[in-house]
C-alpha positions as CSV (number, residue, x, y, z in Angstrom):
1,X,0.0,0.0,0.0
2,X,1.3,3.5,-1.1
3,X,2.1,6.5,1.2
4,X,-0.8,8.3,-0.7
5,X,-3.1,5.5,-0.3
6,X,-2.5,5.6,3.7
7,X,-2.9,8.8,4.2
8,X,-6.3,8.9,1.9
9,X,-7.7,6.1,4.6
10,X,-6.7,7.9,7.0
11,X,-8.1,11.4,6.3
12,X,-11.5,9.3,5.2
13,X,-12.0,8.3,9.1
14,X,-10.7,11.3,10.8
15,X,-14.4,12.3,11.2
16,X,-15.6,9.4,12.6
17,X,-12.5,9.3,15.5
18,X,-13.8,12.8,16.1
19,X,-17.4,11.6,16.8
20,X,-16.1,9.0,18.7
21,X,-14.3,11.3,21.0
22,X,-16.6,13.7,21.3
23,X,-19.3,11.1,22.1
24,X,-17.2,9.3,24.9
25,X,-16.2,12.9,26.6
26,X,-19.6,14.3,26.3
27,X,-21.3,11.2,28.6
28,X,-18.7,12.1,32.0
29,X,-15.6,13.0,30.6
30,X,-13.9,16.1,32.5
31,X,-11.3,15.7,29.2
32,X,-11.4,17.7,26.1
33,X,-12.6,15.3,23.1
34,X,-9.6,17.0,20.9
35,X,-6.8,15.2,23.5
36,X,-9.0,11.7,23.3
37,X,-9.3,12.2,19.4
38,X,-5.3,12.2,19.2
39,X,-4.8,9.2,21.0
40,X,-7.3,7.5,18.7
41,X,-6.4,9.2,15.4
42,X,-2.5,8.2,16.5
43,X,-3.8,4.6,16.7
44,X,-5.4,5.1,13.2
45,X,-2.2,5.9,11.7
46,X,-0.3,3.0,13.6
47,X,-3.2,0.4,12.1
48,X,-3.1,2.4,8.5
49,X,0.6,0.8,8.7
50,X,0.1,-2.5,9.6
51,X,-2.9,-3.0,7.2
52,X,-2.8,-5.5,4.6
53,X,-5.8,-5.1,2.1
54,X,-5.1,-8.3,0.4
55,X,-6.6,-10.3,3.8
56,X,-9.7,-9.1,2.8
57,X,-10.9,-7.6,6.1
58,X,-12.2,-4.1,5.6
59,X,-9.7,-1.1,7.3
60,X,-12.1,-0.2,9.5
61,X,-13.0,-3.2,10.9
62,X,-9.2,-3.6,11.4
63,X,-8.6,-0.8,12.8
64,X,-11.5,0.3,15.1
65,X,-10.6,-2.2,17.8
66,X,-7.6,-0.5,18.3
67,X,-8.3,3.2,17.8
68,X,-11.3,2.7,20.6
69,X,-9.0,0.8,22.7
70,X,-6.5,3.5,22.4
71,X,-9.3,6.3,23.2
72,X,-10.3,4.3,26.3
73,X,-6.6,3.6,27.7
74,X,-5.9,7.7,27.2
75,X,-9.2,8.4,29.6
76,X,-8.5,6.0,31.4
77,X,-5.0,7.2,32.3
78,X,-6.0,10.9,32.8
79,X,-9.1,10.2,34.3
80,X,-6.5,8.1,37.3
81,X,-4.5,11.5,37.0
82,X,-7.6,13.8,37.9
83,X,-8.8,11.7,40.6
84,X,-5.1,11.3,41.9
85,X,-4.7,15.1,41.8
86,X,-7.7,16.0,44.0
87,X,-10.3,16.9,41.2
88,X,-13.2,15.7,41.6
89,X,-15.4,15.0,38.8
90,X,-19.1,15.2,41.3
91,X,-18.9,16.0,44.6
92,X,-22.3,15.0,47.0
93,X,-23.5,13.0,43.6
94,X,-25.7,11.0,45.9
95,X,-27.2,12.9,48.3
96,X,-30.7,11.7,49.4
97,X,-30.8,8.8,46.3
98,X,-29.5,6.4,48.0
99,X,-27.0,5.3,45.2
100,X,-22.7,4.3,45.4
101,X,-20.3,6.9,44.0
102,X,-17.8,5.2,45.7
103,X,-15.7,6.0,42.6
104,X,-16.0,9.6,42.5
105,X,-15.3,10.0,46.4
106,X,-12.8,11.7,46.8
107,X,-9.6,10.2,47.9
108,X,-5.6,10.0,47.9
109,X,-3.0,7.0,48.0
110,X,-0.7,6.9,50.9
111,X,2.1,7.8,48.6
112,X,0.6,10.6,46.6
113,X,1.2,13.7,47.5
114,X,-2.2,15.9,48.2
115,X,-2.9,18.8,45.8
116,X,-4.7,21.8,47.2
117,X,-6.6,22.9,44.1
118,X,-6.2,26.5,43.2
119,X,-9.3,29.4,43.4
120,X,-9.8,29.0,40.0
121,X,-10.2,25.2,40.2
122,X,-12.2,25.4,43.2
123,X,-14.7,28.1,41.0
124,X,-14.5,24.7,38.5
125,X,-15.4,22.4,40.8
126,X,-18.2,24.1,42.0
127,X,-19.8,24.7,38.9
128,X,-19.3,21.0,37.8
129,X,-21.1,20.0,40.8
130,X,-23.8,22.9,40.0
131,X,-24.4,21.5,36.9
132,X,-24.8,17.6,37.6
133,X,-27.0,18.6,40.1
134,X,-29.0,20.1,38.0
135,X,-28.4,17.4,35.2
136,X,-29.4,14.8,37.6
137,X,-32.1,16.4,39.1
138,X,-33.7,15.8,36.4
139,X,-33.8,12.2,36.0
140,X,-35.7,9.5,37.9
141,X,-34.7,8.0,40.6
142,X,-33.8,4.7,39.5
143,X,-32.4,6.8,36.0
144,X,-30.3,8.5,38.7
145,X,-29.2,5.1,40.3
146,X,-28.4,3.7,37.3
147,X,-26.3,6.7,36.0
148,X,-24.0,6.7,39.3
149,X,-23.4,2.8,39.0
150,X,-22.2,3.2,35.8
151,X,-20.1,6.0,36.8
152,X,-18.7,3.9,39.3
153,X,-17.6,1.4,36.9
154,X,-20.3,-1.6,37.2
155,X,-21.6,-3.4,35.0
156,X,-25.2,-3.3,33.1
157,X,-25.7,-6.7,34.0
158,X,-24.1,-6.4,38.3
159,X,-26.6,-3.3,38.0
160,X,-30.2,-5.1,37.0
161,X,-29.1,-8.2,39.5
162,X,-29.0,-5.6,42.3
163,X,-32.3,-3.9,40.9
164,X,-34.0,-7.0,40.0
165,X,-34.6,-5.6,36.4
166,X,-33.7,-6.8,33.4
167,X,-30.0,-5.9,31.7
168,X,-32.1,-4.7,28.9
169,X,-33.7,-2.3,30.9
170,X,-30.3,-0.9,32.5
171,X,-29.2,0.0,29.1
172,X,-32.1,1.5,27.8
173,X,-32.9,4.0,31.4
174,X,-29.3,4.8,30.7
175,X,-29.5,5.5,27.2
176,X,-32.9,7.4,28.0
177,X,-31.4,9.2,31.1
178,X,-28.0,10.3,28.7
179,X,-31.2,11.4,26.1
180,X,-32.3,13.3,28.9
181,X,-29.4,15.4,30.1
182,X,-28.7,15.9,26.5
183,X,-31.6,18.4,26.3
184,X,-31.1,19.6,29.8
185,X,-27.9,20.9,28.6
């Protein structure tokens, strides 16, 4: 495969990376989609050279796995930085619902240094918090119970066994309650 024909598959998916990234930073993402984008279009370009079109298997089928992958290991890694540096994504989340945000407490390792957070991240923090209050305010309860498991890193199907709904039903209150805030926003 050419130089020109690389970078033509390339530039022919750079859009959809960027709806990708935008799409996982808009659902609780602190991150800017731009930084997630890079880390997936990087992964594009490390694919568009290892891709064989002679197998057969369409590029982006070949290459998707791994740009999502790399989108989810660079949020996953910053995301560990922000909560590590003392910034916390919701504060209170689940005041009076009687749902776990054992994930968003906040919290320090032993061997971390603390990090008072500066006026202007404290003026941040506070107007995060302002806003998923309001965001969750308007869901349902269970919508609201849902939304915090998943935030705290269960599963759909750990979620409905705990509820006694169906996994099903997890998926689409959350898709509803994302709908939701969407329009809130």
């Amino acid at each position: 495969m050419s130089r020109n024909e690389r970078d033509a598959l390339i530039h022919q998916y750079l859009g959809r990376i960027r709806l990708i990234a935008k799409r996982m930073c808009s659902i609780s993402s602190p991150l800017d989609w731009e930084d997630v984008a890079e880390a997936g279009i990087l992964a594009l370009v490390e694919r568009s050279e290892q891709y064989d079109p002679a197998r057969g298997v369409p590029f982006w089928g070949f290459a998707l796995p791994r740009v999502h992958g790399a989108m989810v290991d660079f949020i996953r890694v910053e995301m560990l930085h922000v909560k590590r540096s003392g910034v916390r994504v919701l504060q209170d989340c689940d005041e009076g619902y009687g749902a776990s945000c054992a994930l968003l407490e906040h919290g320090h390792s032993e061997d971390l240094q603390s990090v008072d957070p500066s006026p202007e991240e404290l003026a941040v923090e506070d107007e995060r918090r302002r806003i998923a209050k309001k965001l969750m305010d308007g869901l349902s309860r269970k919508q609201r119970t849902v939304v915090y498991r998943k935030l705290a890193g269960e599963k759909p199907g750990e979620i409905a066994r705990s509820l006694g709904i169906k996994t099903i039903t997890v998926n689409v209150m959350s898709h509803q309650a994302l709908k939701r805030m969407r329009v809130l926003v």
